[in-house]
N, C-alpha and C positions, 0 to 999 in steps of 0.2 A: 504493500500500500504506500509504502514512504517512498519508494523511486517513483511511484506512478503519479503520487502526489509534485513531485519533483518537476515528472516532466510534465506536467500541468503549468507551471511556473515557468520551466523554460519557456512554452508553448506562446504565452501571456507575454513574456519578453523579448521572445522574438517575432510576433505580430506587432506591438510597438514598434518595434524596431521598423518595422517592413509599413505601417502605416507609416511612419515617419519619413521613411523613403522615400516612398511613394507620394506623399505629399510637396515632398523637394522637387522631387523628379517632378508631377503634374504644375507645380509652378514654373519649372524651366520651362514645358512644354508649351504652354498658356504664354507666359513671354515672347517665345519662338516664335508663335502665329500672330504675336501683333504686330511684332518686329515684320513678318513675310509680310503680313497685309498694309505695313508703311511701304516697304517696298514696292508691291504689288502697285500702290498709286505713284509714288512718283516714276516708276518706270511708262506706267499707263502716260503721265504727263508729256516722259520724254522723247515717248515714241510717238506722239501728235506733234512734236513739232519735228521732226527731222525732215516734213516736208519742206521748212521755213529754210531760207539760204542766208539767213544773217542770225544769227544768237539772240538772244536778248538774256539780262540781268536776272532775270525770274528760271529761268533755264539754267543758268549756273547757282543758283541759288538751290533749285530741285536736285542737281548734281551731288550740292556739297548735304543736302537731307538726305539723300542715297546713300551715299560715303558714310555717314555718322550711322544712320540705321545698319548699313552692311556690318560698320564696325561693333557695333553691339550686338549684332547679331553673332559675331566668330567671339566675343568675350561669352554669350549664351551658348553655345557649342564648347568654349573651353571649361565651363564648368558643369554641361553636361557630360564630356568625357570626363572630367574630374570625377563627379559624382558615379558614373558607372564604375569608375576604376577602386573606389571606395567603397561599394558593394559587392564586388569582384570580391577585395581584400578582406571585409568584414565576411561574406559568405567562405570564404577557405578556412578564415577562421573558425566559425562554424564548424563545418565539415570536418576538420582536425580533432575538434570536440566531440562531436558526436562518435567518430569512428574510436576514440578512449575511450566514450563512456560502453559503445559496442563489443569491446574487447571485453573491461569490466565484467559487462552482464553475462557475457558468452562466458566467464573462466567462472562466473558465480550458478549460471543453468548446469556447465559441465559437473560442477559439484553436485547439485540438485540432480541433473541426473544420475548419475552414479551411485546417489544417497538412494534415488527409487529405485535403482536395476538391483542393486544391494535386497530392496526388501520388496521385490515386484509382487512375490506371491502372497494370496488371502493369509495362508498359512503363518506365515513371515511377519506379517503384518499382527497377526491375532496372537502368534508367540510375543511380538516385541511388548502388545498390552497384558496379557495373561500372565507373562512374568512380574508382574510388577506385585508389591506389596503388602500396597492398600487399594483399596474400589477408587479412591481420591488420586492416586499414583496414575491406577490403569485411565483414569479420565482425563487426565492433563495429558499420557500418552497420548492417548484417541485424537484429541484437539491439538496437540503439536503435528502428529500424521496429516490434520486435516491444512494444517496452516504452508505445513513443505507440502502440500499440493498449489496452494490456491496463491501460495509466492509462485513456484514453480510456472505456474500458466501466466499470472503477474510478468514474471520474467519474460519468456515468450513473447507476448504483448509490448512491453515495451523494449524488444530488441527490433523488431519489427517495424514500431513506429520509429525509432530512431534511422532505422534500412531505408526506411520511407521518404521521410527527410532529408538525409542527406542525399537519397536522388533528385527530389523536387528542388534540392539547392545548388547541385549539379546543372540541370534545367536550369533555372533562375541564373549562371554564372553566363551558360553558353549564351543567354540570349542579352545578358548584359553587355558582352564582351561583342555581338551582331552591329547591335544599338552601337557601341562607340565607334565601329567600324565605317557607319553606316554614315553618323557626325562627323567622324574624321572626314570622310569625303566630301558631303558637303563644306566643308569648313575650307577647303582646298579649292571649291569648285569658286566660293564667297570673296577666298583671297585674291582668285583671277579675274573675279568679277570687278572690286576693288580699286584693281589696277589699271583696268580698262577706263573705269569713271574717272580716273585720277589722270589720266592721259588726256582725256573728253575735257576734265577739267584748266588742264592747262592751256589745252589748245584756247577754248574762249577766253581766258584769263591773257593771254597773247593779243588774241583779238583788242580786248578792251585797252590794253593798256596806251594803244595806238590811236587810241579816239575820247583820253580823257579829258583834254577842254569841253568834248560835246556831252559828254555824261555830266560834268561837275555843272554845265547850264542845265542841264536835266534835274540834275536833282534840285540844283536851285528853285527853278519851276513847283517841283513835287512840293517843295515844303512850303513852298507859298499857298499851293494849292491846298496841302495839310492846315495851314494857318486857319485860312479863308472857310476852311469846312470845321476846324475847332469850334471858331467866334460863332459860326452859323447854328450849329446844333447846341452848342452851350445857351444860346438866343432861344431857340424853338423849346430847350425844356424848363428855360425859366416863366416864357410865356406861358406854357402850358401849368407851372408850377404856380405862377400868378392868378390861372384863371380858376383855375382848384381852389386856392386859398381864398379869392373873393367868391365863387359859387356860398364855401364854406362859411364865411359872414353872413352873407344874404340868410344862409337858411339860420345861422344863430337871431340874425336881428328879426327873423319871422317869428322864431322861438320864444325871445325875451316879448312882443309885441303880443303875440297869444298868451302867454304867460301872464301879464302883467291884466288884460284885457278879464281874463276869468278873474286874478284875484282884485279886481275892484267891484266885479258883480255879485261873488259870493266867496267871500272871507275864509270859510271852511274847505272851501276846494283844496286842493293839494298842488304845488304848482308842480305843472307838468313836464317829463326829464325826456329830452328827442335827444334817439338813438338815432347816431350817422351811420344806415349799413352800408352806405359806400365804403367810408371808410375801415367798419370792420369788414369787410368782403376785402380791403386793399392792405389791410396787415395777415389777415392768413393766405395771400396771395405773394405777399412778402416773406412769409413764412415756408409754406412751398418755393421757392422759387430759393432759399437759403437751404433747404433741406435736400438740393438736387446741384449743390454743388459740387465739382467733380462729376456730374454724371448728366450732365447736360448732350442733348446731342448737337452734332456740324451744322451749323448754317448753311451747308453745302453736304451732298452725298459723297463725292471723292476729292481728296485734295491733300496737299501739303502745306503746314505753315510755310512760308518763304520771309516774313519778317514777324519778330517776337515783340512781345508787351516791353516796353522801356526802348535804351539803347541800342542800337544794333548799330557792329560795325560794316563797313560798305563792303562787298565781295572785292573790288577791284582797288578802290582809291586807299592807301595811306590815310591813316588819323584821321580819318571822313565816317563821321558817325549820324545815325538819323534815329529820332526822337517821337517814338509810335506807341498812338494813343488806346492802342485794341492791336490786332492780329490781322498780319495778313494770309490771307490763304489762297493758293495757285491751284486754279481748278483747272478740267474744260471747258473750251469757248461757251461763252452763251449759257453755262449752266445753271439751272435754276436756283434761286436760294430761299431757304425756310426757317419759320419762326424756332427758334431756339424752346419757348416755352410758350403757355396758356397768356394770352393779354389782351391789350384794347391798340390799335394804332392812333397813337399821337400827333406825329407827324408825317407829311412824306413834301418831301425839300429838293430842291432843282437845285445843286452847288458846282458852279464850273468847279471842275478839275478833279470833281468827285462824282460824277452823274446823277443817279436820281437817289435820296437817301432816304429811308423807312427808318421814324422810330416809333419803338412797341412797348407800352408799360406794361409792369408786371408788379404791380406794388409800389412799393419803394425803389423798383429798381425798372431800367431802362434799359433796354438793348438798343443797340447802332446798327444797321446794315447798309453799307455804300458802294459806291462801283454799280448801281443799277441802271439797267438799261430801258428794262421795261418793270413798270411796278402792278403786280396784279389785287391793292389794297387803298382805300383812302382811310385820313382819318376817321376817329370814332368807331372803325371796324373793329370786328370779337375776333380773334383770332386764336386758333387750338397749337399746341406743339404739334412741330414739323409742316402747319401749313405752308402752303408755295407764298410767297408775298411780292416776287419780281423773280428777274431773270439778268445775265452780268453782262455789262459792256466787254468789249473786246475791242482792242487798238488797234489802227491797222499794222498788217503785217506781223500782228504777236499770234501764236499757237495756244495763247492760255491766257484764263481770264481771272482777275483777282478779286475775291473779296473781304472787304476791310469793316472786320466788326468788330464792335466796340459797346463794356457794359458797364455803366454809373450806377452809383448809391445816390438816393436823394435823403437825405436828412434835416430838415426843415428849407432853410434856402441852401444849405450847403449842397453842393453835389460832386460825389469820388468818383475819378476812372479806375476803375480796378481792372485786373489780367484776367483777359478770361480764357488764358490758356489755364488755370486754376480751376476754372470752371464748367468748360465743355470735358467732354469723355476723350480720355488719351487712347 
């Protein structure tokens, strides 16, 4: 009973063990696929433009997100062969164990046997109790005979499960040892790929550097344009933020006015307490929409960031940094874009240098979407998560179309840009 109990225990600690594994192992794997499906779209990117016979900035930019994702993709690959090779190692270990404790039981059965072949007959048996004593002697006899049976088959049983084991951990090496095999190669196929982007890369990186007066006016442009679209939608949500808070007056001084009106006609009345459900419908809507950070979906179905929340510096120019207010994302042409969450459209804004611009309350907080070409929403509209609300402009001569969204906190008159690479789904 005490070895069986035993390996009960082992049992219990090395399913531990093997959930444990297994848990590692499935969050490699889960990493893997999101890393393949970054890839999966900027390639999708890179391959629409190869029709285009001039580069553009967005295009080396998708390049250098390729390069980064490839490159975290072979540090995921080196620690899933890390991780095989550590089960590999722990399971021999294993195996070494098991095969002593098989020896053990085999030299402990070999006794047990031999103790029965010694006394196999009734006869034998019935001599070794009949000799005894006392009736108390012949009984504890009887129940020791019963007990080197019932270890004896115990033994058995657990030489068995342990035989067992060490084959399914045998299995479990070979296929560990398949699996690294399998990463090795791709990890090989990742680093050719790598070098290829990295060639791609330099070529355009050659390009540009031969036409930086025209780019450094370019960007000049860009950030006037970014200026010109700050002031504009900073205007449209304070407006909007103005017309709220006097709605909000109007129905208080309707409030105090009826209020004041019953208690001079009847003294006993109760003056009466108006609940704003706009406004509690716009804090659990603020509430939601706080509760789904991190897990917001894309303004867009496929795409790659190409410029981050803050600072970024310039792919091509020296010490040439630009100052972005939300995220941009390098989709295909023309594609359509959708509300991030549940709202009302606030605005929709014609901004040279930015196209047609949608914003969408959700509480306390305000999404940006700009770069449209076509808008399919006006204000006042209800709009669900993932509705369509426009479609993206496209430059001539670009293969890829950007959109630049952008999400604020309103807190009384104050209003924050926050990152909403923090807040859409990685």
């Amino acid at each position: 009973m005490e070895s069986a109990n035993r390996l009960i225990v082992v049992a219990i600690l090395l399913w531990a063990g093997f959930s444990f594994g297994q848990t590692s192992s499935d969050k490699l794997k889960k990493e893997q696929a999101r890393l393949e499906n970054k890839i999966d779209d900027t390639r999708m990117l890179l391959r629409k433009s190869k029709d285009n016979t001039k580069s553009s900035l967005n295009e080396l930019k998708v390049i250098e997100n390729q390069i980064s994702f490839r490159e975290q993709l072979l540090k995921n690959y080196d620690n899933q062969i890390r991780s095989a090779e550590l089960k590999v190692e722990t399971k021999e270990d294993q195996i070494a164990t098991y095969k002593a404790k098989v020896e053990r039981l085999k030299e402990q059965y070999k006794k047990l046997i031999l103790f029965a072949y010694k006394n196999r007959s009734k006869y034998g048996k019935l001599m070794f109790i009949f000799s005894s004593k006392s009736y108390f002697e012949a009984m504890k006899r009887n129940n020791y005979l019963k007990r080197i049976a019932e270890v004896q088959r115990n033994q058995f049983i657990t030489i068995k499960q342990h035989q067992d084991l060490i084959g399914q951990e045998i299995g479990s090496i070979k296929k560990e040892k398949q699996l690294k095999l399998a990463v090795i190669s791709d990890k090989k196929e990742e680093r050719a790929a790598i070098e290829l982007d990295r060639l791609k890369q330099e070529g355009i990186y050659k390009e540009f550097k031969k036409e930086e007066e025209e780019i450094l006016a370019q960007l000049r442009k860009v950030q006037r344009d970014r200026q010109i679209m700050k002031v504009q939608i900073a205007s449209a949500i304070r407006r909007e933020i103005a017309a709220a808070e006097a709605k909000r007056l109007a129905l208080e001084a309707a409030a105090r006015k009826k209020n004041e009106t019953t208690a001079s006609t009847e003294a006993t009345t109760k003056v009466e307490t108006i609940t704003f459900k706009e406004t509690a419908k716009a804090t659990a809507l603020s509430k939601s929409f706080e509760g789904n950070r991190g897990k917001l979906p894309w303004p867009v179905d496929k795409g790659s960031v190409t410029e981050k929340f803050g600072k970024n510096a310039h792919p091509t120019l020296k010490n040439v940094t630009t100052n972005n207010r939300g995220i941009d994302i390098s989709t295909p042409k023309k594609a359509h874009v959708k509300s991030v969450f549940q709202g009302e459209v606030t605005s929709v804004l014609n901004i040279p240098g930015a196209g047609k611009v949608v914003i969408i309350k959700h509480g306390n907080y305000r999404t940006v979407y700009s770069n449209l070409q076509d808008t399919y929403v006006k204000a006042g509209d209800k709009v669900k998560t993932k509705d369509l609300i426009g479609s993206l402009l496209t430059k001539p001569g670009q293969s890829m179309s950007v959109v630049h969204f952008e999400i604020h906190k309103v807190s009384g008159n104050n209003v924050t840009c926050l990152n909403p690479s923090l807040w859409v789904a990685q």
